[in-house]
Residue frames relative to the residue before (quaternion, step in Angstrom):
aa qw qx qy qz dx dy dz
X 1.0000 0.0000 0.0000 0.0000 0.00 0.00 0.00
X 0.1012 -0.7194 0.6802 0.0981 3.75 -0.92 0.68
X 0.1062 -0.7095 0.6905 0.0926 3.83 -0.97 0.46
X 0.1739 0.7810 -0.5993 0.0244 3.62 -0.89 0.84
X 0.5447 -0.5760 0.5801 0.1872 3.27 -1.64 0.94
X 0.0566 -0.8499 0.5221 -0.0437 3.32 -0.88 1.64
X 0.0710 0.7363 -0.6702 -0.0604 4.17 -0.43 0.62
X 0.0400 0.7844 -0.6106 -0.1020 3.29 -1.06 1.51
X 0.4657 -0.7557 0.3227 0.3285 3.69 -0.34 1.59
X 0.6046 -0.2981 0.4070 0.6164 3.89 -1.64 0.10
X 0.9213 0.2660 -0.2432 0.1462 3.12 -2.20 0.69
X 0.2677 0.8721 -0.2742 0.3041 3.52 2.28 0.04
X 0.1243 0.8339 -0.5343 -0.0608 3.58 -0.32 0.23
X 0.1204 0.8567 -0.4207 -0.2731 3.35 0.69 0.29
X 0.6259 -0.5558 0.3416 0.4274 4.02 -0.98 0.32
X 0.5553 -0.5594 0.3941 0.4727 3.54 -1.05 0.64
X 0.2631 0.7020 -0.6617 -0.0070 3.95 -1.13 -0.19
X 0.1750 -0.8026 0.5388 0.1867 3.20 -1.69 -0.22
X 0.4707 -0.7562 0.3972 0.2209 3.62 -1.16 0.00
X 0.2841 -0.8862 0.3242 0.1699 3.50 0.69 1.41
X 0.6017 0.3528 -0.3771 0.6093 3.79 1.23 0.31
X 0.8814 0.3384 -0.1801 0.2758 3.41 0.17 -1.28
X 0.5133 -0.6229 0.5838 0.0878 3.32 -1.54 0.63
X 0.0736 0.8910 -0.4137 0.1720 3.74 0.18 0.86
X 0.3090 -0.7176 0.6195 -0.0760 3.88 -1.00 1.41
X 0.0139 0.6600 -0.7511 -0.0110 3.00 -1.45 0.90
X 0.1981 0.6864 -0.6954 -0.0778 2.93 -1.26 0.41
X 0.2624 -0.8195 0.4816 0.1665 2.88 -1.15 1.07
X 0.6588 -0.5957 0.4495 0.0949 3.14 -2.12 0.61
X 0.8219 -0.1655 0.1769 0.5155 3.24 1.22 -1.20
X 0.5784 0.5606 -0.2901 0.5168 3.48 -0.61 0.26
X 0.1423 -0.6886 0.6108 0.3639 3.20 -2.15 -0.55
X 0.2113 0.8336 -0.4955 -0.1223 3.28 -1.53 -0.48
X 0.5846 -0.6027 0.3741 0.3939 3.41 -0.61 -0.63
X 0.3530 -0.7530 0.5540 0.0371 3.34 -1.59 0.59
X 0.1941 0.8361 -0.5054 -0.0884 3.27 -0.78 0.91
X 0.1775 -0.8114 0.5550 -0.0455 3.61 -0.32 1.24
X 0.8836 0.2092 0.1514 0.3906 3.72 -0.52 0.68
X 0.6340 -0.4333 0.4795 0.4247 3.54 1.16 -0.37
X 0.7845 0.3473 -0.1775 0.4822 3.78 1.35 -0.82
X 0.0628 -0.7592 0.6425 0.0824 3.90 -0.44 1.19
X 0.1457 -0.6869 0.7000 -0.1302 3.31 -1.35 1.03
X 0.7065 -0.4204 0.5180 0.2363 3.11 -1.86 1.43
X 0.2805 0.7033 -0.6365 -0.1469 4.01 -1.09 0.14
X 0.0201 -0.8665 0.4712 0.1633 3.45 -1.49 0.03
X 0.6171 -0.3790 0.2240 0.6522 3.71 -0.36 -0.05
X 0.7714 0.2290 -0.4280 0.4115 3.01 -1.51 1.36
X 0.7416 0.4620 -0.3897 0.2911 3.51 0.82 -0.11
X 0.2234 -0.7718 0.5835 0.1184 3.67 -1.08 0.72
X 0.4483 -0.6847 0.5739 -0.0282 2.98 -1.09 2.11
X 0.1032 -0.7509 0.6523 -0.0018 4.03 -0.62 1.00
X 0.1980 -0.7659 0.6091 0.0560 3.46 -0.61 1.38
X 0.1692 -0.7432 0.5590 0.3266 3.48 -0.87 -0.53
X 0.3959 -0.7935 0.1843 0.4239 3.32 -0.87 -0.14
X 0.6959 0.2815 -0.3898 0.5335 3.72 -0.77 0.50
X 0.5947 0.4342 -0.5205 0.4322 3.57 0.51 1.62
X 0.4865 -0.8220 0.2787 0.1000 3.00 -1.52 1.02
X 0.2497 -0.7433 0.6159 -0.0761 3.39 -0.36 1.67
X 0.0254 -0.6006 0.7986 -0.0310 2.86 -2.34 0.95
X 0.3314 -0.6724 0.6554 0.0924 3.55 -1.73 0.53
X 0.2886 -0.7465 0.5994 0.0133 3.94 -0.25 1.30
X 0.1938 0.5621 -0.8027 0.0455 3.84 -1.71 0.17
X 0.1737 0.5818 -0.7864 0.1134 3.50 -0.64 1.40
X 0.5741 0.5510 -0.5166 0.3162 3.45 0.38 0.84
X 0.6252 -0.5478 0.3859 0.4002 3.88 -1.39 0.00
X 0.8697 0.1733 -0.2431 0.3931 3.68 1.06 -0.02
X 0.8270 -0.3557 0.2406 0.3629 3.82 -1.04 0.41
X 0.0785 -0.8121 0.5753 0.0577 3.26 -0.38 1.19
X 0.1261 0.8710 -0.4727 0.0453 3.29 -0.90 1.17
X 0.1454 -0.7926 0.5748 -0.1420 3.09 -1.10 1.27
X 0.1897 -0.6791 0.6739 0.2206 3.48 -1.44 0.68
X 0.3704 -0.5295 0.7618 -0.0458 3.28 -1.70 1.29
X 0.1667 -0.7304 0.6472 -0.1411 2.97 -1.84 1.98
X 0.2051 0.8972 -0.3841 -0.0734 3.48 -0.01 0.30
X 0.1685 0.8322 -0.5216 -0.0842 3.64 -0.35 0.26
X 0.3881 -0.3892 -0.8314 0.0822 1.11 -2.54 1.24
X 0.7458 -0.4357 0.4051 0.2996 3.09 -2.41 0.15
X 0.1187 -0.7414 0.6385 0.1688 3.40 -1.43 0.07
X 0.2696 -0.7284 0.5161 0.3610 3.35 -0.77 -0.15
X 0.7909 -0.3447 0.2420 0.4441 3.42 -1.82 0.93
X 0.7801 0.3863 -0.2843 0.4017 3.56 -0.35 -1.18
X 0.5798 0.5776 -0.2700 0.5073 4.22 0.91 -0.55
X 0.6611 0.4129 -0.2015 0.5932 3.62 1.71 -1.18
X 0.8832 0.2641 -0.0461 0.3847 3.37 0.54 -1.08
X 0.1322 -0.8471 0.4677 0.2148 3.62 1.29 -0.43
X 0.6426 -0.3928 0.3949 0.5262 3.56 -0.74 -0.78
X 0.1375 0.8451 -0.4573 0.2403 3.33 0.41 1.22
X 0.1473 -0.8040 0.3657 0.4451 3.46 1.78 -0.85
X 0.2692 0.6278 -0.6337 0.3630 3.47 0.66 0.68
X 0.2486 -0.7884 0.5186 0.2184 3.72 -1.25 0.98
X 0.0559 -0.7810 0.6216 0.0241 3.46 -1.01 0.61
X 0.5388 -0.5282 0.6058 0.2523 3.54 -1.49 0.97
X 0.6500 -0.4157 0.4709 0.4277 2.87 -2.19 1.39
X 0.5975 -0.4177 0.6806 0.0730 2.87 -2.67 0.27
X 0.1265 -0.7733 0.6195 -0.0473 3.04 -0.16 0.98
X 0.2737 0.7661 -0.5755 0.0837 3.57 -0.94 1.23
X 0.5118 -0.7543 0.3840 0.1469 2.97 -0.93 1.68
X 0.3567 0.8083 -0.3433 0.3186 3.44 1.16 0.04
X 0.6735 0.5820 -0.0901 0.4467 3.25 1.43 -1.87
């Protein structure tokens, strides 16, 4: 399982993609924006939790003026850059206990 801390700034779009092992949760913290899961985009706000499956395609919207943030679960783990690519959605260091 990997848990990461997501801020996606006003005006984000990130690109649809998916994650052909992993299973993956948002739930967000603050803010608004939009969901797309599947073909289906939906309204989110604080408190709501977003259930991906795996190998389906999802995106994360800010067409608003402030920071949408959310923490993201996935198992098995992934790491930030595999979730998020160069999307400009921030995410907190990786932490791996390995090192």
């Amino acid at each position: 399982m990997s848990v990461t801390w997501l801020e996606v700034p006003a005006g984000i779009d990130q690109e649809l993609h998916s994650h052909e092992e992993a299973e993956q949760v948002y739930i967000v913290t603050s803010g608004r924006g939009t969901m797309t899961v599947a073909g289906d985009k939906q309204e989110i706000a604080e408190g709501d939790l977003v259930l991906v499956p795996p190998a389906t395609d999802h995106s994360i919207a800010n067409g608003n003026s402030s920071d949408l943030c959310c923490v993201s679960v996935q198992s098995p783990p992934v790491t930030s850059s595999e979730v998020f690519g160069r999307s400009g959605v921030g995410v907190a260091s990786e932490y791996d206990d390995e090192e």
